[in-house]
Backbone as CSV, one residue per row, in Angstrom:
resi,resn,N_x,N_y,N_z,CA_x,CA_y,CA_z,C_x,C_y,C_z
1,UNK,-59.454,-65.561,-23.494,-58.435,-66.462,-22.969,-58.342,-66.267,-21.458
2,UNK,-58.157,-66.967,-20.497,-58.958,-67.542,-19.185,-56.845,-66.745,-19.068
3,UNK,-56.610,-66.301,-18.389,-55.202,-65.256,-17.573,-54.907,-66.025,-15.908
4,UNK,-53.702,-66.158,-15.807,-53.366,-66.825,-14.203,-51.907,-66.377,-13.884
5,UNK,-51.867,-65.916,-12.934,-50.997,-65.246,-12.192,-50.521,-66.522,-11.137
6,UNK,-49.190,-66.669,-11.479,-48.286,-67.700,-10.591,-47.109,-66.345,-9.883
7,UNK,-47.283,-66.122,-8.713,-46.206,-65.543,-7.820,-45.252,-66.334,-7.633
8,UNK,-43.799,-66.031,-7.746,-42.796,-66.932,-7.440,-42.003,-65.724,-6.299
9,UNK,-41.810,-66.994,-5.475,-41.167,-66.534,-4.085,-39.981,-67.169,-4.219
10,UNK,-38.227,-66.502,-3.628,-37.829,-67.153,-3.019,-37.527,-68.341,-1.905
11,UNK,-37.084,-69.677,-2.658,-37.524,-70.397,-1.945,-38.767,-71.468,-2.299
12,UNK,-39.486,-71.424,-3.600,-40.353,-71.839,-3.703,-39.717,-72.785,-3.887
13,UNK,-40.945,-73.936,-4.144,-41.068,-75.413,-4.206,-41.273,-75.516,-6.116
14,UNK,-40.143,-75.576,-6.452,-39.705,-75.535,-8.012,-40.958,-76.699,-8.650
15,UNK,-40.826,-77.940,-8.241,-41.217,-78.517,-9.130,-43.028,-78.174,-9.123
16,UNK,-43.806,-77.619,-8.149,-45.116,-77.152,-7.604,-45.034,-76.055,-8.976
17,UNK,-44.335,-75.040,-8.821,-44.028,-73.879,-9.763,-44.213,-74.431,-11.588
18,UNK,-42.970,-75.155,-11.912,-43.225,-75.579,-12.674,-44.098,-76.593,-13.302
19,UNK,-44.635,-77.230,-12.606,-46.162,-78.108,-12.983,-46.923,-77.150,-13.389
20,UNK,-47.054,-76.050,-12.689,-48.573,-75.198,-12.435,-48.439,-74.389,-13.780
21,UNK,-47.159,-73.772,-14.246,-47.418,-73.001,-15.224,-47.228,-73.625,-16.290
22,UNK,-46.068,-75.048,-16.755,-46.279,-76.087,-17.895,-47.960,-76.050,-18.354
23,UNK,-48.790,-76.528,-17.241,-49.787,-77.661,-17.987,-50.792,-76.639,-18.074
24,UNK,-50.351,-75.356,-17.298,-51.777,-74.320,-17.410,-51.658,-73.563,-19.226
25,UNK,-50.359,-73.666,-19.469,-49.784,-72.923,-20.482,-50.284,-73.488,-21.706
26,UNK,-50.075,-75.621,-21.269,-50.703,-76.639,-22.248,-52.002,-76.262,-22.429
27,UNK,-52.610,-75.944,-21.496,-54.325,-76.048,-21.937,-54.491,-74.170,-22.680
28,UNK,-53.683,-73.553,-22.831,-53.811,-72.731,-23.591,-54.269,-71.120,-22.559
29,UNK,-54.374,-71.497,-21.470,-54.024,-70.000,-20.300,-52.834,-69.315,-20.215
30,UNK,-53.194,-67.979,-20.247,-51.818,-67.248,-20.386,-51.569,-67.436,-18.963
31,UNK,-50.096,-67.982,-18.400,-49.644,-67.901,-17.743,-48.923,-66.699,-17.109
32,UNK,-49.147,-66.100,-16.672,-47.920,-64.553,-15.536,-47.304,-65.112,-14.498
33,UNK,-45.918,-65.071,-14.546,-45.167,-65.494,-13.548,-44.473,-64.211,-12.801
34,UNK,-44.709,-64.066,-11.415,-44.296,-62.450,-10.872,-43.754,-62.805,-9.899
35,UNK,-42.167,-62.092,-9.494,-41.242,-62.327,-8.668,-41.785,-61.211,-7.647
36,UNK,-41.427,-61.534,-6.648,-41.544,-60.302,-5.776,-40.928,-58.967,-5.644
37,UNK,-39.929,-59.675,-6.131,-38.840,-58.129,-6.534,-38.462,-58.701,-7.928
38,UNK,-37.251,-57.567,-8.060,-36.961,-58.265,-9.683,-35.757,-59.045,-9.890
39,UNK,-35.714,-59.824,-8.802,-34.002,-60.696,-9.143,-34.989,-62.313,-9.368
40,UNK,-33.944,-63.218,-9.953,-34.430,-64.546,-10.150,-34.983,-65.060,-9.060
41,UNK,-35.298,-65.915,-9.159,-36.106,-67.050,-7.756,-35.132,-68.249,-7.955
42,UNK,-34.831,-68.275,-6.321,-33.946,-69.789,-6.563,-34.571,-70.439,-5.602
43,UNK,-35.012,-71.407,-6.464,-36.466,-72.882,-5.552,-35.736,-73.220,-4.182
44,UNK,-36.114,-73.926,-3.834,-36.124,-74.642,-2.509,-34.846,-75.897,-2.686
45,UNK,-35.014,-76.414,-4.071,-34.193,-77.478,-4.339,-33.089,-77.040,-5.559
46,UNK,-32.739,-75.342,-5.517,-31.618,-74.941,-6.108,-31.618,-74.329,-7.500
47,UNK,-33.194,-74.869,-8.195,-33.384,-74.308,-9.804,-33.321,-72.534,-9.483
48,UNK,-33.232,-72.096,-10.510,-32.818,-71.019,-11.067,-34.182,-70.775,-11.747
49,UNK,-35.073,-69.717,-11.518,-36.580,-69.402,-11.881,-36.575,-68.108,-12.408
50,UNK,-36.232,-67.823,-13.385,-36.928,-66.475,-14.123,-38.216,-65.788,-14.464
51,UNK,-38.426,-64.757,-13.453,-40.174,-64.512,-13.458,-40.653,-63.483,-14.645
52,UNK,-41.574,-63.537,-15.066,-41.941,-62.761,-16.268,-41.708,-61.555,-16.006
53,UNK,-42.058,-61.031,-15.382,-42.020,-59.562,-14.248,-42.481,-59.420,-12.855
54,UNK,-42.613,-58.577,-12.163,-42.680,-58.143,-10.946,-44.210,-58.068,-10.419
55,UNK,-43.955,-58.305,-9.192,-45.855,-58.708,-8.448,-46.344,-57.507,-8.633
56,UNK,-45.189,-56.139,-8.268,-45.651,-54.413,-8.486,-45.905,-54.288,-10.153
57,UNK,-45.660,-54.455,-11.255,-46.060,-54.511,-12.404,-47.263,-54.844,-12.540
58,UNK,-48.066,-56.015,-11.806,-48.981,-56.955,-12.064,-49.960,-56.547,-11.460
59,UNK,-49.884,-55.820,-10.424,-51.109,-55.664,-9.304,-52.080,-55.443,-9.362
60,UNK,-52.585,-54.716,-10.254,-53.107,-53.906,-10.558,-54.199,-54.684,-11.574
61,UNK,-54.216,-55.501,-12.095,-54.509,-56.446,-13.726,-55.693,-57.640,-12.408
62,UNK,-56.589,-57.683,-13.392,-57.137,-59.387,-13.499,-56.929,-60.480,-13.534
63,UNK,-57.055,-61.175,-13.208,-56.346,-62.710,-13.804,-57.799,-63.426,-13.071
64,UNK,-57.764,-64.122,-13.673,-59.195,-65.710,-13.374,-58.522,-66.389,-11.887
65,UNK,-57.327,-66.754,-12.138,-56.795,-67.093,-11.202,-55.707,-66.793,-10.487
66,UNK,-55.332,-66.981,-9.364,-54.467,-66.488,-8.677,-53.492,-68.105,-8.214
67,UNK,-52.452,-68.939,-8.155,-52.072,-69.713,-8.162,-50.834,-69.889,-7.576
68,UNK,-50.792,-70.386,-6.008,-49.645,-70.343,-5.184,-48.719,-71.326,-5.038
69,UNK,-47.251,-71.512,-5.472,-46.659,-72.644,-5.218,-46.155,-72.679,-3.899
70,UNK,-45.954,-73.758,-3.410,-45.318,-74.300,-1.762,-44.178,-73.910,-1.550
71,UNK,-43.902,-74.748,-0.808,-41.983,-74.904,-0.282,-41.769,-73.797,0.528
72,UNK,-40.570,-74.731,1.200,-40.109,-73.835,2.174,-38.529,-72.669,1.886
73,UNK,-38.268,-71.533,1.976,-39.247,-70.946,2.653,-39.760,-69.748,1.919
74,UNK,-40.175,-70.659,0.159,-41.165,-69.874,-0.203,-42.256,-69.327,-0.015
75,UNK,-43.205,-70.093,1.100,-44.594,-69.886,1.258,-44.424,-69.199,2.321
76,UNK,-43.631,-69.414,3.055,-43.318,-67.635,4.151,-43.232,-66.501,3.606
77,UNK,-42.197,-66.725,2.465,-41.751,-65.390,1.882,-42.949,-64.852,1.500
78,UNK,-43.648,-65.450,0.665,-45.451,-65.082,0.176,-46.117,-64.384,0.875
79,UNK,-46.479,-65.143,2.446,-46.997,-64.706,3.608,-46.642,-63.716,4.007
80,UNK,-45.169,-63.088,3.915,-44.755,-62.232,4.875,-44.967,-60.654,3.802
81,UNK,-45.369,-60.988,2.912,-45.797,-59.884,1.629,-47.281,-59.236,1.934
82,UNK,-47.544,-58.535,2.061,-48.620,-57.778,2.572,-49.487,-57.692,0.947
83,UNK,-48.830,-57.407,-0.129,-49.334,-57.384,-1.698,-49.860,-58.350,-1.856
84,UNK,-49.381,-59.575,-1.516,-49.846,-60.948,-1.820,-50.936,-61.105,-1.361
85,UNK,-51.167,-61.000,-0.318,-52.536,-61.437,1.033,-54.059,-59.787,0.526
86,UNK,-53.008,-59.081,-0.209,-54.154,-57.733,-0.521,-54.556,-58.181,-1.869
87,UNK,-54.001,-58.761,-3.131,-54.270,-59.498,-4.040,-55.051,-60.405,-4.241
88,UNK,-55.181,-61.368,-3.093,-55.570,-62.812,-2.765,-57.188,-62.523,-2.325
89,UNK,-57.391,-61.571,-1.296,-58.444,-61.151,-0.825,-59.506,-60.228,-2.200
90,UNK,-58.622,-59.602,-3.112,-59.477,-58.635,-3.960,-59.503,-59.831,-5.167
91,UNK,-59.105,-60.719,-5.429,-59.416,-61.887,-6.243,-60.240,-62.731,-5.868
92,UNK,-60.313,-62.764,-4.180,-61.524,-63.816,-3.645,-62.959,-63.234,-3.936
93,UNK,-62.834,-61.561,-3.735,-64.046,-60.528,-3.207,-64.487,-60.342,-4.965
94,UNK,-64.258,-60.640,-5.722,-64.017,-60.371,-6.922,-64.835,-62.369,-7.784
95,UNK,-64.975,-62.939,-6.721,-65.035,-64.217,-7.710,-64.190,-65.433,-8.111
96,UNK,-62.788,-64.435,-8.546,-61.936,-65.146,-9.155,-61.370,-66.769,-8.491
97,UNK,-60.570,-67.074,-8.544,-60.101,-68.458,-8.332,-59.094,-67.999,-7.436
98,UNK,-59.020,-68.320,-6.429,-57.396,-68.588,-5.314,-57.258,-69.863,-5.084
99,UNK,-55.868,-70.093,-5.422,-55.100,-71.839,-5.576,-54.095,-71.913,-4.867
100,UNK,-54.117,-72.313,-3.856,-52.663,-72.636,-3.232,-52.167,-74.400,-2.995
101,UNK,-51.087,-74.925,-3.064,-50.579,-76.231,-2.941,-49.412,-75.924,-1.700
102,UNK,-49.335,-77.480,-1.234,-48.043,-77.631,-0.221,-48.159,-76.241,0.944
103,UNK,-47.351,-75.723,1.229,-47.405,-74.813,2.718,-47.876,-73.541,2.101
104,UNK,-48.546,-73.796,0.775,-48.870,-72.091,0.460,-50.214,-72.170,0.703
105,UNK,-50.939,-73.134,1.370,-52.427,-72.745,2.099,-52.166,-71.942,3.472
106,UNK,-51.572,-71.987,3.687,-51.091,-71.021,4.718,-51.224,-69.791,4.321
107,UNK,-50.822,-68.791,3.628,-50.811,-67.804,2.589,-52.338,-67.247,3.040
108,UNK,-52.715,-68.727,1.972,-54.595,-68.286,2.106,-55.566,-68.244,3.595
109,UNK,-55.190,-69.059,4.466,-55.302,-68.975,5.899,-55.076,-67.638,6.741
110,UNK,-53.925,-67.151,6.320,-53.128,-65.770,6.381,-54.126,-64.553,6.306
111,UNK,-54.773,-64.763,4.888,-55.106,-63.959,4.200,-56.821,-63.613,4.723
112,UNK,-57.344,-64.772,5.482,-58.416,-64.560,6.018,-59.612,-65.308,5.030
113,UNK,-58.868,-65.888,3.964,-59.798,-67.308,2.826,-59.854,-68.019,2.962
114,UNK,-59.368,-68.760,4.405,-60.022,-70.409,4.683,-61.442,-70.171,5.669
115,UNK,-60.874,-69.388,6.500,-62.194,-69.670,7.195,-63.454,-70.084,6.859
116,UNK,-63.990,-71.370,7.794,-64.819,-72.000,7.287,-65.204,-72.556,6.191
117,UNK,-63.690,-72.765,5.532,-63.595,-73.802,4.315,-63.060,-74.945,4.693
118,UNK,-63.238,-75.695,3.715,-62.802,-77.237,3.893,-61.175,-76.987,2.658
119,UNK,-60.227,-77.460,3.713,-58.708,-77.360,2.896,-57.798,-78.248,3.149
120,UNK,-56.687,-78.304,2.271,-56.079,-79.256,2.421,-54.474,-78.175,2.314
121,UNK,-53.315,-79.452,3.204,-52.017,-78.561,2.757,-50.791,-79.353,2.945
122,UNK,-49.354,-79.572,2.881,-48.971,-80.262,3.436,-48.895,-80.722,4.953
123,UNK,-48.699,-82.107,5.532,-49.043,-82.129,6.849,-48.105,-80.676,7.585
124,UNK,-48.671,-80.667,8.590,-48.270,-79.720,9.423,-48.332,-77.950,9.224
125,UNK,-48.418,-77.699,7.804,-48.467,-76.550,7.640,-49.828,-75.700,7.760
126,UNK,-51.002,-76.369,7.864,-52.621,-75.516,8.770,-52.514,-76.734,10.011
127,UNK,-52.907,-76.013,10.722,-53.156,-77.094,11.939,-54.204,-76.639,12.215
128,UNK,-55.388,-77.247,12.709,-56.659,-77.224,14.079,-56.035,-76.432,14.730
129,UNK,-55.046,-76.161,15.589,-54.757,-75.556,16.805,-54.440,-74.125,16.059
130,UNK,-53.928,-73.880,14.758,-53.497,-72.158,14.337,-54.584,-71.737,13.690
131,UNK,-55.614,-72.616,13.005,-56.198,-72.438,12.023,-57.949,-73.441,12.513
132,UNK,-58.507,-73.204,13.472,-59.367,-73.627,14.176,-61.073,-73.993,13.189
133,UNK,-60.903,-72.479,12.768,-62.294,-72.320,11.823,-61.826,-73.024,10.156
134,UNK,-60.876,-73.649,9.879,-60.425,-74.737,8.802,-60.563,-76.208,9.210
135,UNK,-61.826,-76.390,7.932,-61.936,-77.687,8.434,-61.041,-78.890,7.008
136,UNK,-60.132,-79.139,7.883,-58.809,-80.133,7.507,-59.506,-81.322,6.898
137,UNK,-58.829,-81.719,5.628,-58.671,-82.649,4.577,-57.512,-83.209,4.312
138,UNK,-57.294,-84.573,3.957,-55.951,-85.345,3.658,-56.392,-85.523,2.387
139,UNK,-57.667,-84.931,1.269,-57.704,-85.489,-0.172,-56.123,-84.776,-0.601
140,UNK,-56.081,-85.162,-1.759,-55.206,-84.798,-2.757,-55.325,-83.305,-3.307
141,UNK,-56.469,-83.009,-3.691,-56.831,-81.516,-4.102,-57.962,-81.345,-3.002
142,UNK,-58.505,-80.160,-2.908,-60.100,-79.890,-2.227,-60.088,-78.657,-2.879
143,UNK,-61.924,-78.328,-3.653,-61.976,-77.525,-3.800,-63.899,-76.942,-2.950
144,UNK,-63.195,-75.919,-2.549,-64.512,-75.005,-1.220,-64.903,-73.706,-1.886
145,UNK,-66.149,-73.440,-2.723,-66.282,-72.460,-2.997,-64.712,-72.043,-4.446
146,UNK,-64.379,-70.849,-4.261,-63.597,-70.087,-5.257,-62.016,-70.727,-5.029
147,UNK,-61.718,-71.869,-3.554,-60.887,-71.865,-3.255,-60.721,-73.333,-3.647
148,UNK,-58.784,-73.283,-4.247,-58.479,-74.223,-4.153,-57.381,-74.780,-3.458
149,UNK,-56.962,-76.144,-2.928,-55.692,-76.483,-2.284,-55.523,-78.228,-2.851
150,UNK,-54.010,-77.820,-2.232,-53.919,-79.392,-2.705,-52.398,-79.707,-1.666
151,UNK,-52.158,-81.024,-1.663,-51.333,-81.251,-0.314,-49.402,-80.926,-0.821
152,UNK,-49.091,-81.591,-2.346,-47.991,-80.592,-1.952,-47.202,-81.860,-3.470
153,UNK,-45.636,-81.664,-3.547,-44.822,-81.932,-5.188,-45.992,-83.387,-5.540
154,UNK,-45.865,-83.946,-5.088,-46.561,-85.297,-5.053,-48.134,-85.262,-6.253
155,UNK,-48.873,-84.226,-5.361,-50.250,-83.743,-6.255,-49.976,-82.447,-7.173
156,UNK,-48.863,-82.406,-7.255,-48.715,-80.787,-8.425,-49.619,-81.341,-9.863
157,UNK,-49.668,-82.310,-10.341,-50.357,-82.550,-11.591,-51.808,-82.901,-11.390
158,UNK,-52.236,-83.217,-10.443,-53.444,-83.450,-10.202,-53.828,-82.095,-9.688
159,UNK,-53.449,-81.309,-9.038,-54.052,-79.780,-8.922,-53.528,-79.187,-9.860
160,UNK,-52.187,-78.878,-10.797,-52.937,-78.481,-12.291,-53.845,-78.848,-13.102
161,UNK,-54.466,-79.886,-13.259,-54.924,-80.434,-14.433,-56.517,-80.205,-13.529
162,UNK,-56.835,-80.290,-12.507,-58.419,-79.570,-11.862,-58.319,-78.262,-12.061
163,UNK,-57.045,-77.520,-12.090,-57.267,-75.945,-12.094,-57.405,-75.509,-13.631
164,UNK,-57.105,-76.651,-14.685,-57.514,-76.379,-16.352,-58.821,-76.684,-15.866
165,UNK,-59.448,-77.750,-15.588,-60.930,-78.314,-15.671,-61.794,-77.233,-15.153
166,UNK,-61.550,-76.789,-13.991,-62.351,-75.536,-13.278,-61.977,-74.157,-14.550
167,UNK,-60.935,-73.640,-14.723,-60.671,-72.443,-15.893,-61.197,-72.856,-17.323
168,UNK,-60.980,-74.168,-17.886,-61.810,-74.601,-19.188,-62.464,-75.585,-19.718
169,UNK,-62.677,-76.101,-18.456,-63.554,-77.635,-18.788,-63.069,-78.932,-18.504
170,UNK,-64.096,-79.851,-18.800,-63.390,-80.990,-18.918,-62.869,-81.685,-19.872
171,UNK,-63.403,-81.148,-20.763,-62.751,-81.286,-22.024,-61.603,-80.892,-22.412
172,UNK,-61.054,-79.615,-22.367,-59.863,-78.978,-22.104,-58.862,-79.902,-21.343
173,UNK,-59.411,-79.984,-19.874,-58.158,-80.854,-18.844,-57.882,-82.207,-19.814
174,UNK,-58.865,-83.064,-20.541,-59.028,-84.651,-20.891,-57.710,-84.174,-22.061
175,UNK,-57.380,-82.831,-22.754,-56.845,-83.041,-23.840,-55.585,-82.927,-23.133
176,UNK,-55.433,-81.880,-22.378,-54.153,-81.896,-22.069,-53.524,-82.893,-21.315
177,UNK,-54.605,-83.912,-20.132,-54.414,-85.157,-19.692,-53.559,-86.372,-20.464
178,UNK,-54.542,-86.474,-21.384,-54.208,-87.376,-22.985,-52.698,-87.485,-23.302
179,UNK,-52.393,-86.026,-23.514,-50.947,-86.260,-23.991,-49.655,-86.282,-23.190
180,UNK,-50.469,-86.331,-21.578,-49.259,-86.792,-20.644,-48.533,-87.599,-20.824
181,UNK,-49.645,-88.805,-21.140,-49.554,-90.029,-21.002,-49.282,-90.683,-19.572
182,UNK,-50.424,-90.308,-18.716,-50.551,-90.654,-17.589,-51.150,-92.033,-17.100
183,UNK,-50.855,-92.662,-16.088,-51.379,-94.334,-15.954,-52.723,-93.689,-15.872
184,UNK,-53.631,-94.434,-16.403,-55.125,-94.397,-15.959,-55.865,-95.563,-14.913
C-alpha cells in the first residue's frame, strides 16, 4: 500500500489539505496527517484540523510521498521548520515523490528542489527575481522529475487525482475520478 505524509501547518489552506487527503484516502493510500506540534491546526479560513500525530513521531518512517498544502500563513509556518525542508530533501535524495500546491512551492524552493525544475505556484509566491534557477509555469499541475506542484484551492482536485495516477495508475485515478462525478 503506496503511504503519504500530509504536514499540516498552522494556517494552512484547509480546503488544499482536505482535497489532498479525501481523494488520496479514496484511491486507497494510507494517508498521515502530522501537525507540527501537537495542538490542532486552524486553516487559513478558520476550520479546525486534527492531525493524526506529530511531524517528530513521523520523521523518521517512509512514505512514497511527501504532500504540501498552501495558504497563508501556513506555507511559512512549513518553511520556517527546519524538519520539514530536512524531510523534503531525504524524500527527494531517496526517489520518493515531493508535492507541493498554492505558496507551499516555496517550501520546496526553500528546500533547494526546484532548482532547475520547471514549477508552478500561486501567482506571486516563486518569482524569477527570488527563485531565478525555477523555470515558471501557469499550467494547473507541473510535474519535473520526482517533483510535483500545482497553482493553488482552485487545482486541489486536479493535483490530487495526478498524485493517485503517479502513486497508482491510471486506472486507480479513472476510478476514483468516476465517482466524483466530475464535468468531463
Amino acid at each position: 500500500m503506496a503511504r503519504a505524509l500530509v504536514p499540516l501547518a498552522q494556517g494552512c489552506e484547509e480546503l488544499e489539505a482536505v482535497t489532498i487527503i479525501d481523494l488520496l484516502r479514496r484511491a486507497g493510500v494510507e494517508v498521515i496527517t502530522a501537525g507540527l506540534d501537537a495542538e490542532p491546526v486552524r486553516g487559513s479560513r478558520g476550520t479546525l484540523l486534527v492531525p493524526d500525530t506529530t511531524l517528530d513521531a513521523v520523521a523518521a518512517q517512509a512514505f512514497d510521498l511527501i504532500a504540501l498544502p498552501g495558504g497563508q500563513p501556513g506555507a511559512n509556518n512549513l518553511n520556517a521548520d527546519p524538519r520539514v525542508h530536512a524531510m523534503l530533501r531525504r524524500q527527494a535524495e531517496h526517489g520518493g515523490w515531493c508535492a507541493a500546491i498554492c505558496a507551499a512551492p516555496l517550501v520546496l524552493a526553500h528546500a533547494g528542489l526546484l532548482d532547475g525544475r520547471a514549477a508552478t505556484s500561486f501567482p506571486g509566491a516563486l518569482t524569477t527575481d527570488a527563485f531565478p534557477n525555477v523555470r515558471l509555469s501557469d499550467a494547473p499541475v507541473v510535474t519535473d522529475g520526482n517533483i510535483v506542484t500545482s497553482r493553488g484551492p482552485g487545482t486541489a482536485m486536479d493535483f490530487a487525482l495526478h498524485l493517485i495516477e503517479l502513486l497508482l495508475g491510471r486506472e486507480q485515478r479513472d476510478v476514483v475520478e468516476a465517482k466524483l462525478m466530475r464535468p468531463r
